[in-house]
PLY file of the C-alpha trace (Angstrom):
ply
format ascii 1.0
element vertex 116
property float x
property float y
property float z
element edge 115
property int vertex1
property int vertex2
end_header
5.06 -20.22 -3.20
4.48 -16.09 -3.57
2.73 -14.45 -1.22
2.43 -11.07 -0.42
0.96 -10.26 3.13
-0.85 -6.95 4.12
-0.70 -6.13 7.43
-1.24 -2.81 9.80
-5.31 -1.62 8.82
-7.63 -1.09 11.22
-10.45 1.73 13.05
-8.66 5.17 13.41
-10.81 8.70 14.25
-10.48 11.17 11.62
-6.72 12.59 11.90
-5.48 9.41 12.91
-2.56 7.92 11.66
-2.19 4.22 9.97
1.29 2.24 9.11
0.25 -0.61 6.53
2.88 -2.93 6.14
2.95 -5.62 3.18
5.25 -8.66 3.24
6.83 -10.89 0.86
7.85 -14.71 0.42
8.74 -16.84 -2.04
10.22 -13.74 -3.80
12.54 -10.73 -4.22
10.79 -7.68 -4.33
13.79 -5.96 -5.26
13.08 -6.68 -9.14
9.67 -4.92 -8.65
8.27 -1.78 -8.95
5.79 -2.33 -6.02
1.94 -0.17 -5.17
-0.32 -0.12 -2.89
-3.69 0.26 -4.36
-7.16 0.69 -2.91
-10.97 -0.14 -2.68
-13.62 1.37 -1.42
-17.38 -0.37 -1.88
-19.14 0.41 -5.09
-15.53 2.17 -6.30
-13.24 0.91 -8.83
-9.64 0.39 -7.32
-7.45 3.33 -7.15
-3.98 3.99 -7.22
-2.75 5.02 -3.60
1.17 4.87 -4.11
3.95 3.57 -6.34
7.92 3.40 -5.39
10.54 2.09 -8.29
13.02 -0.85 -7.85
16.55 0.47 -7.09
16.06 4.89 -7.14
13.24 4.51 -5.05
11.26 7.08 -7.00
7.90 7.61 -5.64
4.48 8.55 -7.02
0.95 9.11 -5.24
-2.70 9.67 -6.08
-3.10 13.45 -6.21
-5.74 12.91 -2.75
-2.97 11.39 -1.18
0.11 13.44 -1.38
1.32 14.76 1.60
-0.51 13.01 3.81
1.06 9.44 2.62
4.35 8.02 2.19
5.70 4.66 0.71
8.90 2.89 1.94
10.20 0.02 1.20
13.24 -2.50 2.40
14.45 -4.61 -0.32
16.74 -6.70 2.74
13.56 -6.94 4.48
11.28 -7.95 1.24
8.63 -5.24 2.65
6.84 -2.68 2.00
5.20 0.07 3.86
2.68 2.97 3.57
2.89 5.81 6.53
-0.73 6.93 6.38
-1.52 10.12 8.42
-4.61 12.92 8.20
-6.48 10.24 8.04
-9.78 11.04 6.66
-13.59 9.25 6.43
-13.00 8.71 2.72
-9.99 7.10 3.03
-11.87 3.80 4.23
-11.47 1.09 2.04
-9.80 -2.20 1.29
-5.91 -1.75 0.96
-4.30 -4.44 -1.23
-0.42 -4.17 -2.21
1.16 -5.66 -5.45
4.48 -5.85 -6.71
4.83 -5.23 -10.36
7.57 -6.26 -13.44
6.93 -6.58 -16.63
3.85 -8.85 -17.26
3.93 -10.19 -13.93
1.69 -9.15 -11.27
1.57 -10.84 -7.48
-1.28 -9.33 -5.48
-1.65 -8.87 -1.56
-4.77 -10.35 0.12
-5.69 -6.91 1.34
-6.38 -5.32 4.66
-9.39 -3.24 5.81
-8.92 0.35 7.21
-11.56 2.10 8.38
-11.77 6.06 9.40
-14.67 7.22 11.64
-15.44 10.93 11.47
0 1
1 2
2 3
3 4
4 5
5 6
6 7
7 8
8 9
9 10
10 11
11 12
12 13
13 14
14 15
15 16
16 17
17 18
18 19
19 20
20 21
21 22
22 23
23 24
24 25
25 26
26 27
27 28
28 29
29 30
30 31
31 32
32 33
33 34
34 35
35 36
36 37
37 38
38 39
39 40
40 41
41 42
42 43
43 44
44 45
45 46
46 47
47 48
48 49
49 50
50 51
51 52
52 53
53 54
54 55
55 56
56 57
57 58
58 59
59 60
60 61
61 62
62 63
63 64
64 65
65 66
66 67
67 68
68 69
69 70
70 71
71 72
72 73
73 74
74 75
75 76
76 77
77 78
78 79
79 80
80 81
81 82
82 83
83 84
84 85
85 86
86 87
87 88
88 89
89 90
90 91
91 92
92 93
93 94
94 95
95 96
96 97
97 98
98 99
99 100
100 101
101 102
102 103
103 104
104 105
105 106
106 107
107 108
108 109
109 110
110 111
111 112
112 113
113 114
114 115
């Protein structure tokens, strides 16, 4: 059975720093371009951060560069996202996905919440 397992969210002050972690079974993630997306209430979900299969190429919403960066470990079938300059309207729901072709396995998600 395919699961994918977010892990890591939480309360952090403004400026803190966050390491989300989202873990597979039942799968290889290596096949899959896999993203973290995100949700705030009354938003639609956004983009947060993308990183290819094998060249490891990276992409990130343009609010998020710099201050965010994606790993993953195909050995490990995981995922991270380093999360730091943390700011109030970064609060939202944090799902991950991993992505190829028409297929699409989604994450549970995992709160993260930034107090100013």
């Amino acid at each position: 059975q395919v699961h994918l397992v977010e892990s890591g969210g939480g309360l952090v002050q403004s400026g803190g720093s966050l390491r989300l972690s989202c873990a597979a079974s039942g799968f290889s993630i290596n096949t899959y371009t896999m993203k973290w997306y995100r949700q705030a209430p009354g938003k639609d979900r956004e983009l947060v951060a993308m990183i290819t299969t094998t060249s490891g190429l990276t992409e990130y919403g343009d609010s998020m560069r710099g201050r965010f960066t994606i790993s993953r470990d195909n050995t490990k079938n995981t995922m991270w996202l380093q999360m730091s300059s943390l700011k109030p309207e970064d609060t939202a729901v944090y799902y991950c996905s991993a992505e190829r072709g028409t297929y699409t396995y989604w994450g549970q998600g995992t709160q993260v919440t930034v107090s100013s």
